[in-house]
PDB file of N, H, CA, C and O in Angstrom:
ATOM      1  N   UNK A   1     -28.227  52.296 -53.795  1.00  0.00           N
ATOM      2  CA  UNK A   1     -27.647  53.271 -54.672  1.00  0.00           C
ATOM      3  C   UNK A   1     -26.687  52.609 -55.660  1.00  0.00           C
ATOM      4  O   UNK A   1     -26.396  53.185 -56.709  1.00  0.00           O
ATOM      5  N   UNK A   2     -26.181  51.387 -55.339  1.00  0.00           N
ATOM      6  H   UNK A   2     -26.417  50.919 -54.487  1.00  0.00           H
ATOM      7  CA  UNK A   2     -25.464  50.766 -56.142  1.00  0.00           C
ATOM      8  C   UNK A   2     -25.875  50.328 -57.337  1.00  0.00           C
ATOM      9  O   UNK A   2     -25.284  50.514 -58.401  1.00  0.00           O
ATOM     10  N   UNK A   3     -26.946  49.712 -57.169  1.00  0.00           N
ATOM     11  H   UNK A   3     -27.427  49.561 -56.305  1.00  0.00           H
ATOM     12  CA  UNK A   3     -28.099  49.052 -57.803  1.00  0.00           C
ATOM     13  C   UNK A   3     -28.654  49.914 -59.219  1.00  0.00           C
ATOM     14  O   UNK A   3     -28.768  49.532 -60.384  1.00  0.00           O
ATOM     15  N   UNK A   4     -28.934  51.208 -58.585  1.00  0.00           N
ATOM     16  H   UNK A   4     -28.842  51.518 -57.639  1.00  0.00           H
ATOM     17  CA  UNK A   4     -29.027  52.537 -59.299  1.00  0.00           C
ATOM     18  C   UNK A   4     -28.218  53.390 -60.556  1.00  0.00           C
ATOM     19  O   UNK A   4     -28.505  54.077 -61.536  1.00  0.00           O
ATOM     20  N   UNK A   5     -26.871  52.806 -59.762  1.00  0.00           N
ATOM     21  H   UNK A   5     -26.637  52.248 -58.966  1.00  0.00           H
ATOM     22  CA  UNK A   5     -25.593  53.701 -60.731  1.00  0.00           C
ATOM     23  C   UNK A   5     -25.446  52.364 -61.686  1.00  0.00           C
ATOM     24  O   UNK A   5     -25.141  52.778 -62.805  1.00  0.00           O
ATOM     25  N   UNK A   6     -25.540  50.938 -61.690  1.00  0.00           N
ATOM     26  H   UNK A   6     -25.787  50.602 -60.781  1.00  0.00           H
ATOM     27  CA  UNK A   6     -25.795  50.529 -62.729  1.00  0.00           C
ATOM     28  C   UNK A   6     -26.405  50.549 -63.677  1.00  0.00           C
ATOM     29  O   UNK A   6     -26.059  50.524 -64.859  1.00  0.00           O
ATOM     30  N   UNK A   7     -27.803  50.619 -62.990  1.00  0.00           N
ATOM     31  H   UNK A   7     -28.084  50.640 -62.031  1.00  0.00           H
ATOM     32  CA  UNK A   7     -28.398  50.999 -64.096  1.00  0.00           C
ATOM     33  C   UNK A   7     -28.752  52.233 -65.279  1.00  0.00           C
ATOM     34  O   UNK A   7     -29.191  52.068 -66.417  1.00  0.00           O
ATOM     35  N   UNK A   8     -28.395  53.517 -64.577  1.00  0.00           N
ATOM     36  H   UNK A   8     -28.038  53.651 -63.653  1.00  0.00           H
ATOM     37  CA  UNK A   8     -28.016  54.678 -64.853  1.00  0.00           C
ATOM     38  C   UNK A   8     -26.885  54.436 -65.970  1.00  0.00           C
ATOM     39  O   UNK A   8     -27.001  55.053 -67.029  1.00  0.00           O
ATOM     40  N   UNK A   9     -26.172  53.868 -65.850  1.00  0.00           N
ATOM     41  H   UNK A   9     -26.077  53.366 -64.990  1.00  0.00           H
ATOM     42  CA  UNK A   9     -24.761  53.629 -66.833  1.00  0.00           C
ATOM     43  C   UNK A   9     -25.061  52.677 -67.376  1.00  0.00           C
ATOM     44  O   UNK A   9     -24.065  52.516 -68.082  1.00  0.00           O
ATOM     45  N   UNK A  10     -25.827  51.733 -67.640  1.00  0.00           N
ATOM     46  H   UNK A  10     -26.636  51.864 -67.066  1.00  0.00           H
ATOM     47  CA  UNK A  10     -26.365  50.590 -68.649  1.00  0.00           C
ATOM     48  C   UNK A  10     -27.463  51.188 -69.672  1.00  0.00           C
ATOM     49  O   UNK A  10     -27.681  50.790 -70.816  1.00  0.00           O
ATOM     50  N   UNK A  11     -28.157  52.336 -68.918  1.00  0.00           N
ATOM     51  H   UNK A  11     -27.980  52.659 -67.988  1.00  0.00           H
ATOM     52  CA  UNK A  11     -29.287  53.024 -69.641  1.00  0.00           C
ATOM     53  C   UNK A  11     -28.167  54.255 -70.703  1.00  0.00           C
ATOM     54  O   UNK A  11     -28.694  54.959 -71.564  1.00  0.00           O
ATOM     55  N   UNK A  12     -26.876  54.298 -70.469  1.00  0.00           N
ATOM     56  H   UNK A  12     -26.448  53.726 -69.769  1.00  0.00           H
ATOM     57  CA  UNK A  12     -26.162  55.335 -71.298  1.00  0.00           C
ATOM     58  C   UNK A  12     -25.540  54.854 -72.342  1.00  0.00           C
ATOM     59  O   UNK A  12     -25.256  55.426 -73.395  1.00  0.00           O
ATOM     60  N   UNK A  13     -25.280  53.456 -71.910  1.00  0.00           N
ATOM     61  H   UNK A  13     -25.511  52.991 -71.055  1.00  0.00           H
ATOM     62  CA  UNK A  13     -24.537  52.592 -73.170  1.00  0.00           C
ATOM     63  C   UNK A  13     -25.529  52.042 -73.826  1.00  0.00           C
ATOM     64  O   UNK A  13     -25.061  51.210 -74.604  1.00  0.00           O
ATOM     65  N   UNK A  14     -26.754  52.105 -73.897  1.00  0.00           N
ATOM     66  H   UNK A  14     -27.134  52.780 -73.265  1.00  0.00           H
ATOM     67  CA  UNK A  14     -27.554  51.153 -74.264  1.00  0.00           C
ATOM     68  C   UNK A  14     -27.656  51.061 -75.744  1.00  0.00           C
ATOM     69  O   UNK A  14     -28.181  50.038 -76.182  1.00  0.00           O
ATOM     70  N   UNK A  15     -27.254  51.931 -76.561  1.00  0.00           N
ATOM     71  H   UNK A  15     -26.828  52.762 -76.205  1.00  0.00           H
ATOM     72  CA  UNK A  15     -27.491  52.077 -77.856  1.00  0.00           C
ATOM     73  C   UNK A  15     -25.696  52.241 -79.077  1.00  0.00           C
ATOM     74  O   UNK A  15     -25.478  52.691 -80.202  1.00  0.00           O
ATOM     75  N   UNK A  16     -24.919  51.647 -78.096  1.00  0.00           N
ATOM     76  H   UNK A  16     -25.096  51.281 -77.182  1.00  0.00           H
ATOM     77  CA  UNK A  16     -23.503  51.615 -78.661  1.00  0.00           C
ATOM     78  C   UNK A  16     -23.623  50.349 -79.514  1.00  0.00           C
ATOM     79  O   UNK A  16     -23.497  50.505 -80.729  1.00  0.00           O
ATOM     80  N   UNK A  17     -23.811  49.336 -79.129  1.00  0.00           N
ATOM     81  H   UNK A  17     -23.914  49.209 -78.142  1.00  0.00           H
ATOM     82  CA  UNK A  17     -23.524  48.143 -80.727  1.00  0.00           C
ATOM     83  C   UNK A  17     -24.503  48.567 -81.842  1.00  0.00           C
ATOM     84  O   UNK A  17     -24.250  48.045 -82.928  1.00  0.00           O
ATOM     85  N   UNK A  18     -25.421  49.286 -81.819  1.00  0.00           N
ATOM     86  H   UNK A  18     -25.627  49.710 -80.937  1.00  0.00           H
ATOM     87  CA  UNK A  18     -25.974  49.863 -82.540  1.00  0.00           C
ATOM     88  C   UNK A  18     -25.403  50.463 -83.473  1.00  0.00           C
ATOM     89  O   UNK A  18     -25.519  50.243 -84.678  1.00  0.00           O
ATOM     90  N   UNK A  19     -24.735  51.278 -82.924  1.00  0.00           N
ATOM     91  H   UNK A  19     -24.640  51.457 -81.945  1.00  0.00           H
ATOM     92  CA  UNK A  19     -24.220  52.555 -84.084  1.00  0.00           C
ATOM     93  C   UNK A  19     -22.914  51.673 -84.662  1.00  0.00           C
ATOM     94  O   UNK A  19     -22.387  52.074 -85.699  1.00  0.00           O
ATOM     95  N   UNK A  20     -22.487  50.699 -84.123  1.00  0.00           N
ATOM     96  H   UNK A  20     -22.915  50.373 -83.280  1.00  0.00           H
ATOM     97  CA  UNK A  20     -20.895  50.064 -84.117  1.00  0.00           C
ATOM     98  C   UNK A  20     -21.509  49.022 -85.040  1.00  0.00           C
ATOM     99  O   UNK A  20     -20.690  48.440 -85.752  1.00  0.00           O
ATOM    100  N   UNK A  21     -22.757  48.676 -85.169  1.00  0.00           N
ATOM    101  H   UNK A  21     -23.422  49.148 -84.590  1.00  0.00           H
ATOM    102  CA  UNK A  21     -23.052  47.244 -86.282  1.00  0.00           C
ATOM    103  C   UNK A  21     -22.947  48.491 -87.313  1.00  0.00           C
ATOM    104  O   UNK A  21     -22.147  48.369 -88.241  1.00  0.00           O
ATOM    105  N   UNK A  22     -23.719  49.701 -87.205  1.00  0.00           N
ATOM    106  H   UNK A  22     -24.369  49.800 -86.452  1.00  0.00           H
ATOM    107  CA  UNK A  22     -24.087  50.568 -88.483  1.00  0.00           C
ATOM    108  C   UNK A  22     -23.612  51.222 -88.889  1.00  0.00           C
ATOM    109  O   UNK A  22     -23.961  52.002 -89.775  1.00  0.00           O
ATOM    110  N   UNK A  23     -21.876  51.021 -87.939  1.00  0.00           N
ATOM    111  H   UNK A  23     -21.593  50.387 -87.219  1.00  0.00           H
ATOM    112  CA  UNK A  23     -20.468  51.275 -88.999  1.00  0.00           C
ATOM    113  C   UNK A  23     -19.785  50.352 -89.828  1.00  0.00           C
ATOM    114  O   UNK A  23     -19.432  50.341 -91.008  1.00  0.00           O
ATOM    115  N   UNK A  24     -19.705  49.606 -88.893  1.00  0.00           N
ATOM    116  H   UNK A  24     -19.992  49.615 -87.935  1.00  0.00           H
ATOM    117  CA  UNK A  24     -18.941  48.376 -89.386  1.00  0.00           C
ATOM    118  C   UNK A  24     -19.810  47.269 -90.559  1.00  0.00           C
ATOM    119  O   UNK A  24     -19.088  46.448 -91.124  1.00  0.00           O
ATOM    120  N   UNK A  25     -20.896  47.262 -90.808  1.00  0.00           N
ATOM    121  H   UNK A  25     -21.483  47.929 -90.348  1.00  0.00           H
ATOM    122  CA  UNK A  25     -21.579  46.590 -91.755  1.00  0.00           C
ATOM    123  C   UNK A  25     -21.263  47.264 -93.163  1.00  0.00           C
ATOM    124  O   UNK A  25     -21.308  46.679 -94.245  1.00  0.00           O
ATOM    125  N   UNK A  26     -21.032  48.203 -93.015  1.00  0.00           N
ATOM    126  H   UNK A  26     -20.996  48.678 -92.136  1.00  0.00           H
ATOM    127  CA  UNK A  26     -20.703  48.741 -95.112  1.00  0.00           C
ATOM    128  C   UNK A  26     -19.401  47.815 -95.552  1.00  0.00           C
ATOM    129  O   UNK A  26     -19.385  47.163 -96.596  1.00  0.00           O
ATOM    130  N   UNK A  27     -18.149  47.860 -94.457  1.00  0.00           N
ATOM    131  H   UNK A  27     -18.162  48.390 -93.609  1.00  0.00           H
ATOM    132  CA  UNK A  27     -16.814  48.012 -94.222  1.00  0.00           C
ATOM    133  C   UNK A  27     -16.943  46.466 -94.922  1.00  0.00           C
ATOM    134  O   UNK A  27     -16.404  45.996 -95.924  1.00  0.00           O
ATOM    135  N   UNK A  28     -18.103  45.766 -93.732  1.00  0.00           N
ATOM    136  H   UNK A  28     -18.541  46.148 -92.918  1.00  0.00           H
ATOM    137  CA  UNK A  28     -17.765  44.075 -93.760  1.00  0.00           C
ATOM    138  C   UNK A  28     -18.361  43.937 -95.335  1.00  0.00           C
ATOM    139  O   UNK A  28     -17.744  43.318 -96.202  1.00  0.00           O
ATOM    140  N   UNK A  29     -19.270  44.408 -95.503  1.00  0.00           N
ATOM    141  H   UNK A  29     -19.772  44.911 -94.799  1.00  0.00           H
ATOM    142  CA  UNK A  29     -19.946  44.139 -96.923  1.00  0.00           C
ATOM    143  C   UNK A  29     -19.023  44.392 -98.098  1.00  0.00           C
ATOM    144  O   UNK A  29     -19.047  43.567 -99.011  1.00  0.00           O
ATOM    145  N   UNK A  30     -18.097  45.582 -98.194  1.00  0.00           N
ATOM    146  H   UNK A  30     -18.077  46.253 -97.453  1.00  0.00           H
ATOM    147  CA  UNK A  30     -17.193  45.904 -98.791  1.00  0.00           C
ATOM    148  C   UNK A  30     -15.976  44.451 -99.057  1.00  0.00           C
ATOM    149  O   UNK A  30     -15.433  43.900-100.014  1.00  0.00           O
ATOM    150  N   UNK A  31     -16.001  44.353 -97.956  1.00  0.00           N
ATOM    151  H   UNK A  31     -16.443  44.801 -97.178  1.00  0.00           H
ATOM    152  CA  UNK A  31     -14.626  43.289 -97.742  1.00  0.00           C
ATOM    153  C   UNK A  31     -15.311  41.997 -98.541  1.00  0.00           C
ATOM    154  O   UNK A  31     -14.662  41.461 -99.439  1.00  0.00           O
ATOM    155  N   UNK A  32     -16.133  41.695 -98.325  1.00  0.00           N
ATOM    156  H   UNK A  32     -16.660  42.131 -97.596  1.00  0.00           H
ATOM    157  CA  UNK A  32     -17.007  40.464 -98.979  1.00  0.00           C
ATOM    158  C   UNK A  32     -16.771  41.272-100.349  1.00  0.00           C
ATOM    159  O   UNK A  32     -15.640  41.061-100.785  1.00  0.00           O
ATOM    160  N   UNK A  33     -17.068  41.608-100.657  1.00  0.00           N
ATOM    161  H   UNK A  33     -17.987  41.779-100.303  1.00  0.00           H
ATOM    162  CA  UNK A  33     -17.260  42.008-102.131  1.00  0.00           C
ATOM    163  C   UNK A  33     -15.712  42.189-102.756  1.00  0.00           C
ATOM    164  O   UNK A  33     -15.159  41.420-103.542  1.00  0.00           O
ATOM    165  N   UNK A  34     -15.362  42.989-102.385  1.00  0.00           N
ATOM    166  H   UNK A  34     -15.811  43.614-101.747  1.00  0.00           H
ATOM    167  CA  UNK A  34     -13.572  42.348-102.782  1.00  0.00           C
ATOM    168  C   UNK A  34     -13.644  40.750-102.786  1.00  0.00           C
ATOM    169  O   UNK A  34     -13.702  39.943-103.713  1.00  0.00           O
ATOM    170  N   UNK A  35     -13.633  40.685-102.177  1.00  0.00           N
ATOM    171  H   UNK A  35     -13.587  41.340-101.423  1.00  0.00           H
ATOM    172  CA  UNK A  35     -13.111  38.952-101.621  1.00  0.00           C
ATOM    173  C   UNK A  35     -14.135  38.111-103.159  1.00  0.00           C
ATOM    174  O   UNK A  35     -13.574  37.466-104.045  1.00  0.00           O
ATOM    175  N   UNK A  36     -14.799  38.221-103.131  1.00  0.00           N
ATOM    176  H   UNK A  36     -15.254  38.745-102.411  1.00  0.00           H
ATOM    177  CA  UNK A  36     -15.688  37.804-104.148  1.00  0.00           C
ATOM    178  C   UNK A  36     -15.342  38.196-105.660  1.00  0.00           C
ATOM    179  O   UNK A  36     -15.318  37.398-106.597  1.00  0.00           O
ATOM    180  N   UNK A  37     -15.067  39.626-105.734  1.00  0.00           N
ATOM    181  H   UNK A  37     -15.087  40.274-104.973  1.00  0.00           H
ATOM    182  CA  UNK A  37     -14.357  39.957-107.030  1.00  0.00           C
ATOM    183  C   UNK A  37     -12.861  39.207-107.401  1.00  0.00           C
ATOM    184  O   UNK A  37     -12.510  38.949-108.553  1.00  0.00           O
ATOM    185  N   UNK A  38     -12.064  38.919-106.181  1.00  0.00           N
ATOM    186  H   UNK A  38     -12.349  39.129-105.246  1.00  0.00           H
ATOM    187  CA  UNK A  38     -10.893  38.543-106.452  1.00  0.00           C
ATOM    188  C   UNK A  38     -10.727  36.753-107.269  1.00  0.00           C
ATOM    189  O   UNK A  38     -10.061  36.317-108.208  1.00  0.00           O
ATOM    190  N   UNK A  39     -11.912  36.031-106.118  1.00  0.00           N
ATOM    191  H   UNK A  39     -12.454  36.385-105.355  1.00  0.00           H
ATOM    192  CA  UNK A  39     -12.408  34.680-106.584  1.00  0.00           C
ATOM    193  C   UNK A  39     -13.092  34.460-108.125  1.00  0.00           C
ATOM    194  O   UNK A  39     -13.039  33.334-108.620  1.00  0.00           O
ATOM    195  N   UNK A  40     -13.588  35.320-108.695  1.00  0.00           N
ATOM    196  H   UNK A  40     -13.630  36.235-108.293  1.00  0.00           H
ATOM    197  CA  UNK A  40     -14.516  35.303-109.521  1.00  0.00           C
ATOM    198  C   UNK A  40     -13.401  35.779-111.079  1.00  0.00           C
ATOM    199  O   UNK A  40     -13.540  35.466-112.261  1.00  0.00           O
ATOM    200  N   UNK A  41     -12.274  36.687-110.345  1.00  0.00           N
ATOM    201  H   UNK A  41     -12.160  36.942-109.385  1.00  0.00           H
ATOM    202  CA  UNK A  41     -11.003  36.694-111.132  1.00  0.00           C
ATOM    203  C   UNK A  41     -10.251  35.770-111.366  1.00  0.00           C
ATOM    204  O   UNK A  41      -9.700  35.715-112.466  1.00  0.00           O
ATOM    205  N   UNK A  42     -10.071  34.980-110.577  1.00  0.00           N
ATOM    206  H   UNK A  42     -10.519  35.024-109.684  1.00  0.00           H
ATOM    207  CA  UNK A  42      -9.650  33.723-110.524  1.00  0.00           C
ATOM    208  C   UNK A  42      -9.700  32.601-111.056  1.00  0.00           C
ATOM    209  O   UNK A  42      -8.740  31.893-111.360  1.00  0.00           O
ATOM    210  N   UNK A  43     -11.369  32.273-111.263  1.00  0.00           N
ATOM    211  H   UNK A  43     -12.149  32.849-111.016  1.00  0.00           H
ATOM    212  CA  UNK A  43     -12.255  31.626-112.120  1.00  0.00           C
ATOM    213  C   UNK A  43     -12.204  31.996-113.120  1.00  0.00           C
ATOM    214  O   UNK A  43     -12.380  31.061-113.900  1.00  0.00           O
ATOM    215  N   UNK A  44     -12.024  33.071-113.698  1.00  0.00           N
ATOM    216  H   UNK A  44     -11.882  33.831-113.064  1.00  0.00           H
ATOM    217  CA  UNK A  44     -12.293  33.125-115.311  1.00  0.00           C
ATOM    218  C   UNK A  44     -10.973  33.178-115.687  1.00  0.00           C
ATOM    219  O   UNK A  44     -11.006  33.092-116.914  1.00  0.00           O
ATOM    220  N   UNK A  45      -9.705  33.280-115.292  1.00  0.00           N
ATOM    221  H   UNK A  45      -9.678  33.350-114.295  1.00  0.00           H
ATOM    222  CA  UNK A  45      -8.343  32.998-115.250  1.00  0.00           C
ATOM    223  C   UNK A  45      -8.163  31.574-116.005  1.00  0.00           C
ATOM    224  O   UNK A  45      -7.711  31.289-117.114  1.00  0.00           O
ATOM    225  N   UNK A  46      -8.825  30.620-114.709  1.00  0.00           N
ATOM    226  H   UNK A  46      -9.192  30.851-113.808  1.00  0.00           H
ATOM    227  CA  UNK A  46      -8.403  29.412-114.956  1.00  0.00           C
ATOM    228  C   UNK A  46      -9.198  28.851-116.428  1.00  0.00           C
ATOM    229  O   UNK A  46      -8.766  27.934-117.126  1.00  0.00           O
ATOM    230  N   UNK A  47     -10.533  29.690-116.712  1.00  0.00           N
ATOM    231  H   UNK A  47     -10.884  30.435-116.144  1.00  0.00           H
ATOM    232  CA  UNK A  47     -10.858  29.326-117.659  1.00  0.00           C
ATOM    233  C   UNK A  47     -10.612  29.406-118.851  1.00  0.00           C
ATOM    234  O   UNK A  47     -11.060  28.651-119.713  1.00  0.00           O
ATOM    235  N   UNK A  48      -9.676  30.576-119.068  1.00  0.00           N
ATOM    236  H   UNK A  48      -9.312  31.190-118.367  1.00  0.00           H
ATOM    237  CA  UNK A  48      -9.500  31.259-120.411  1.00  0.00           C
ATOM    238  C   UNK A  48      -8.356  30.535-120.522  1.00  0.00           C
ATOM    239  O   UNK A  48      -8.086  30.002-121.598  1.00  0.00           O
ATOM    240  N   UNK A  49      -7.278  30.381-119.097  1.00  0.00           N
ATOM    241  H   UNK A  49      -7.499  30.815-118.224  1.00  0.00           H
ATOM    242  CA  UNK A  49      -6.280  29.035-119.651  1.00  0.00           C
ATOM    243  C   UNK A  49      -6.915  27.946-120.015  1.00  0.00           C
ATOM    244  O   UNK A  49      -6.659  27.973-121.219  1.00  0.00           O
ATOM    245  N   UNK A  50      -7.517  27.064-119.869  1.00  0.00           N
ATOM    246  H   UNK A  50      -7.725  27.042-118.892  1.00  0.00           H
ATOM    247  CA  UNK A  50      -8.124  25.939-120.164  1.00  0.00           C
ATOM    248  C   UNK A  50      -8.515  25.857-121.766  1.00  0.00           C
ATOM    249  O   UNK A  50      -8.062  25.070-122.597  1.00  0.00           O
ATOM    250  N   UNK A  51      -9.577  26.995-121.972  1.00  0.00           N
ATOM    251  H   UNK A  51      -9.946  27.634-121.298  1.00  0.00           H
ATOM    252  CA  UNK A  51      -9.619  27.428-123.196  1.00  0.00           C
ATOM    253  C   UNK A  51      -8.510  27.480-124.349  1.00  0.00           C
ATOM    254  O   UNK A  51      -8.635  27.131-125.522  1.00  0.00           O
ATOM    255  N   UNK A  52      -7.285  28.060-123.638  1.00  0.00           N
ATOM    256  H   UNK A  52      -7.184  28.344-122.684  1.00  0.00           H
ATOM    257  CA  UNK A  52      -6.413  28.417-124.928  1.00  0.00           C
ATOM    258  C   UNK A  52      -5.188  27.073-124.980  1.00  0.00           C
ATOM    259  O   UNK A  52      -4.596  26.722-126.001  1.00  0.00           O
ATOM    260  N   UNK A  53      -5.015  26.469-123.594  1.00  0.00           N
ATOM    261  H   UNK A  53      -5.496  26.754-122.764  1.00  0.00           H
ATOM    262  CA  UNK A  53      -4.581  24.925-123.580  1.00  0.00           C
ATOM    263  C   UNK A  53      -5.509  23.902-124.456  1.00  0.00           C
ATOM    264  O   UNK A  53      -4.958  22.849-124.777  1.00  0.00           O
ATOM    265  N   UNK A  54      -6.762  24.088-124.846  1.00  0.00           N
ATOM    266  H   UNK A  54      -7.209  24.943-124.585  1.00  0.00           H
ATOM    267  CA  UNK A  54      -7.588  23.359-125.357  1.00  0.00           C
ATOM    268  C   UNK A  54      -7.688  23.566-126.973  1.00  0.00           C
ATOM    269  O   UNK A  54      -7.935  22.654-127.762  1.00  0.00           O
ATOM    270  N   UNK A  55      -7.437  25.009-127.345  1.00  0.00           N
ATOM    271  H   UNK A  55      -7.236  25.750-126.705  1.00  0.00           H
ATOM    272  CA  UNK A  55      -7.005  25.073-128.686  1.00  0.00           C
ATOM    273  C   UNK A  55      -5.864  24.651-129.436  1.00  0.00           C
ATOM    274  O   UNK A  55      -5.683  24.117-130.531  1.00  0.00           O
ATOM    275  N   UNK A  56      -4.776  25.280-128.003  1.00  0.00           N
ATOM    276  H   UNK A  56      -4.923  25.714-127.114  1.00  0.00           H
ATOM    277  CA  UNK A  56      -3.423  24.868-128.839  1.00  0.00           C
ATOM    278  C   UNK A  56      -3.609  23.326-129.134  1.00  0.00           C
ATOM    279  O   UNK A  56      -3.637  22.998-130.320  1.00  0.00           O
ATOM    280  N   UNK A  57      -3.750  22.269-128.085  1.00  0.00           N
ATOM    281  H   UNK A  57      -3.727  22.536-127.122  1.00  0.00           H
ATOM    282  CA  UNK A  57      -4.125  20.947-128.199  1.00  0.00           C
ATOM    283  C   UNK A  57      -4.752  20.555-129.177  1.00  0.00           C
ATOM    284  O   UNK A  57      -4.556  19.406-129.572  1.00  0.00           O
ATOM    285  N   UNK A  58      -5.952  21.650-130.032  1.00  0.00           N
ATOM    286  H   UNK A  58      -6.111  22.584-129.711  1.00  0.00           H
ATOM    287  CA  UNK A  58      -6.541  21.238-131.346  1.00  0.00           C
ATOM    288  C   UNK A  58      -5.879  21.584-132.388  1.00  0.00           C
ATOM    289  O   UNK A  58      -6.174  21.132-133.495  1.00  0.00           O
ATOM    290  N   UNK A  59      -4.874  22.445-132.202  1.00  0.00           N
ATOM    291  H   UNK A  59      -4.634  22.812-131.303  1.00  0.00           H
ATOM    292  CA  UNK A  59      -4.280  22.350-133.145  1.00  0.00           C
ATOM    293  C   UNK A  59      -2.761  22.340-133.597  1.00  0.00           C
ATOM    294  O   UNK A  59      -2.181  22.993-134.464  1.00  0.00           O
ATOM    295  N   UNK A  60      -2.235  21.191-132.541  1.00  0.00           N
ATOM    296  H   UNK A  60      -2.706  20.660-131.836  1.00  0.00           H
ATOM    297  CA  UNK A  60      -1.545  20.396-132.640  1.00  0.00           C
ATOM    298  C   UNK A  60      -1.289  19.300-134.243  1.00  0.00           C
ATOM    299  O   UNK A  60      -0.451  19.207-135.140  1.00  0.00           O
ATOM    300  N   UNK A  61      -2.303  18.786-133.935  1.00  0.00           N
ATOM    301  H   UNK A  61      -2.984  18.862-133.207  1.00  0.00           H
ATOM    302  CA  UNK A  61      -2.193  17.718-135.315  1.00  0.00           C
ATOM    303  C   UNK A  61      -1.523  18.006-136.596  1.00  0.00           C
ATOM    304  O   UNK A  61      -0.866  17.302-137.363  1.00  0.00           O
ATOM    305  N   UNK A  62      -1.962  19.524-136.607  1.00  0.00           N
ATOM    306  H   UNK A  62      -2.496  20.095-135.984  1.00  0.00           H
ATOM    307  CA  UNK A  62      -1.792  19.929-137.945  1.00  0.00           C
ATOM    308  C   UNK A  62       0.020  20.328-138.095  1.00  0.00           C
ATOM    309  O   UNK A  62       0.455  20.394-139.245  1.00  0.00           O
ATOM    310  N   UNK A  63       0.644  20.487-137.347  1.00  0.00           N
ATOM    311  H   UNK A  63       0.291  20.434-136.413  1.00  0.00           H
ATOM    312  CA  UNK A  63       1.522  20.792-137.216  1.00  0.00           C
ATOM    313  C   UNK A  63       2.855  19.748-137.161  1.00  0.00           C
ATOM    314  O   UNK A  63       4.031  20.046-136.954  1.00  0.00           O
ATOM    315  N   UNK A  64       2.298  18.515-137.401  1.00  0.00           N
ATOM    316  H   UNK A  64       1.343  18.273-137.569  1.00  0.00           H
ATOM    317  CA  UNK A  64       3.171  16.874-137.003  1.00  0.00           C
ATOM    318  C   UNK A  64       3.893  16.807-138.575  1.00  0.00           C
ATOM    319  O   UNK A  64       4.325  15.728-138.981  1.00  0.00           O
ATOM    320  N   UNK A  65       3.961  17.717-139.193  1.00  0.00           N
ATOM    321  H   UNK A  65       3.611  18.594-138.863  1.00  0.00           H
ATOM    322  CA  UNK A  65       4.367  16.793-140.657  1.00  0.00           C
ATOM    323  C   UNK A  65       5.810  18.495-141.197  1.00  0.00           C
ATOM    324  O   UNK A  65       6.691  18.599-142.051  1.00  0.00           O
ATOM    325  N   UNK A  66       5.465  19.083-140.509  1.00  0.00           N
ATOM    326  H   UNK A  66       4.750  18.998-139.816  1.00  0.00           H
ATOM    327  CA  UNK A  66       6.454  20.106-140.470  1.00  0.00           C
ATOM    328  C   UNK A  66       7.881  20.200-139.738  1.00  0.00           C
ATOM    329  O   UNK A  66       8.494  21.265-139.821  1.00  0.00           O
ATOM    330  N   UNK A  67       8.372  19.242-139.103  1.00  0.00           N
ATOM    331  H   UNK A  67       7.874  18.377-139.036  1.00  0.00           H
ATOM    332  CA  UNK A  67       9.489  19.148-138.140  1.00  0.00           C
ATOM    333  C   UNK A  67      10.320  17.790-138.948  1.00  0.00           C
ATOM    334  O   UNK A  67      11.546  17.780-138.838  1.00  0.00           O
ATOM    335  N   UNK A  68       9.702  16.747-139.689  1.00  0.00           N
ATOM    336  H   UNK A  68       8.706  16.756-139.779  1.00  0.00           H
ATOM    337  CA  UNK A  68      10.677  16.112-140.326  1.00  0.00           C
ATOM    338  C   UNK A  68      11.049  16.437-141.730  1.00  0.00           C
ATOM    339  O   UNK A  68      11.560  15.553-142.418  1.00  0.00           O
ATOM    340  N   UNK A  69      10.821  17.743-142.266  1.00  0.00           N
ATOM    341  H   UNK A  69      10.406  18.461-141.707  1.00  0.00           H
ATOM    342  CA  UNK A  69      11.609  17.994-142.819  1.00  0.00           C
ATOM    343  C   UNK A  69      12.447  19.405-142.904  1.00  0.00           C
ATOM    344  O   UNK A  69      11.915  20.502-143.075  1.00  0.00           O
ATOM    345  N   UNK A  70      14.059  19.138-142.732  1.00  0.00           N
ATOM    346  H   UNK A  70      14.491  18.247-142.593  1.00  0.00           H
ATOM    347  CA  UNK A  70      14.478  20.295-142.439  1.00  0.00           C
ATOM    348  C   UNK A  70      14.328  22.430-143.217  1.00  0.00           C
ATOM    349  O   UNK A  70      14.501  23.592-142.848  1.00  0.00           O
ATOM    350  N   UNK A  71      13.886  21.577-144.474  1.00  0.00           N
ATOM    351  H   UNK A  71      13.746  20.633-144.773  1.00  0.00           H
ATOM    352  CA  UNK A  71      13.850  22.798-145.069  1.00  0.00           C
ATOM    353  C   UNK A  71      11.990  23.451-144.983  1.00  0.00           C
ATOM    354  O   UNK A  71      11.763  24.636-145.225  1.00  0.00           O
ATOM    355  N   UNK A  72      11.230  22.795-144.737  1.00  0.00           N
ATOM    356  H   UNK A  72      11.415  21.832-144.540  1.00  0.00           H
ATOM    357  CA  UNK A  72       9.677  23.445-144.546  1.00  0.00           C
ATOM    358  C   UNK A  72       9.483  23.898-143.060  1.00  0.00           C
ATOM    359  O   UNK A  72       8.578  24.656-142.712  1.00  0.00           O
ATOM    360  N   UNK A  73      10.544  23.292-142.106  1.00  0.00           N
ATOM    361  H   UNK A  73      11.280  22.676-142.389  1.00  0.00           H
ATOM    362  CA  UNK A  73      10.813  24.284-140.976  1.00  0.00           C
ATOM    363  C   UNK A  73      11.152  25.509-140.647  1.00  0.00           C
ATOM    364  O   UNK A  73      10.777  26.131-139.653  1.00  0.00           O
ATOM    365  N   UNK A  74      11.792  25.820-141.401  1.00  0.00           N
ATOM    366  H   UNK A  74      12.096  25.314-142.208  1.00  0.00           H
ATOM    367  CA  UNK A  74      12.450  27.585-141.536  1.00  0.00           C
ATOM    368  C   UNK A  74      11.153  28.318-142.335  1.00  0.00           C
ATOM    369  O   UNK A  74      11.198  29.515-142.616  1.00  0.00           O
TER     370      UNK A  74
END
């Protein structure tokens, strides 16, 4: 009878990670997807700095002949 009530109660749980993957899978997918939007924010961050560090840097040069003299500064 022992033997019995196990299995009786193994045959009742038998379908619980089931329903518990086919909650928890939107949740996890969700979380990935944040997580992915946040990285991907990140990346184009660093790029648009790079970008606008890369302009100012181009156009630098032009700007070297304006600081020695005091009156074309103002």
């Amino acid at each position: 009878m022992h033997v019995s009530g196990r299995r009786l109660r193994a045959a009742r749980e038998s379908g619980q990670v089931v329903v518990l993957f086919g909650l928890l899978l939107p949740m996890i997918l969700a979380m990935g997807a944040v997580v992915m939007d946040i990285g991907n924010w990140y990346v184009h961050k660093r790029h648009l700095q790079t970008q606008v560090d890369a302009a100012a840097l181009a156009a630098a040069p032009s700007f070297t002949g304006c600081f020695h003299d005091a009156a074309s500064a103002k």
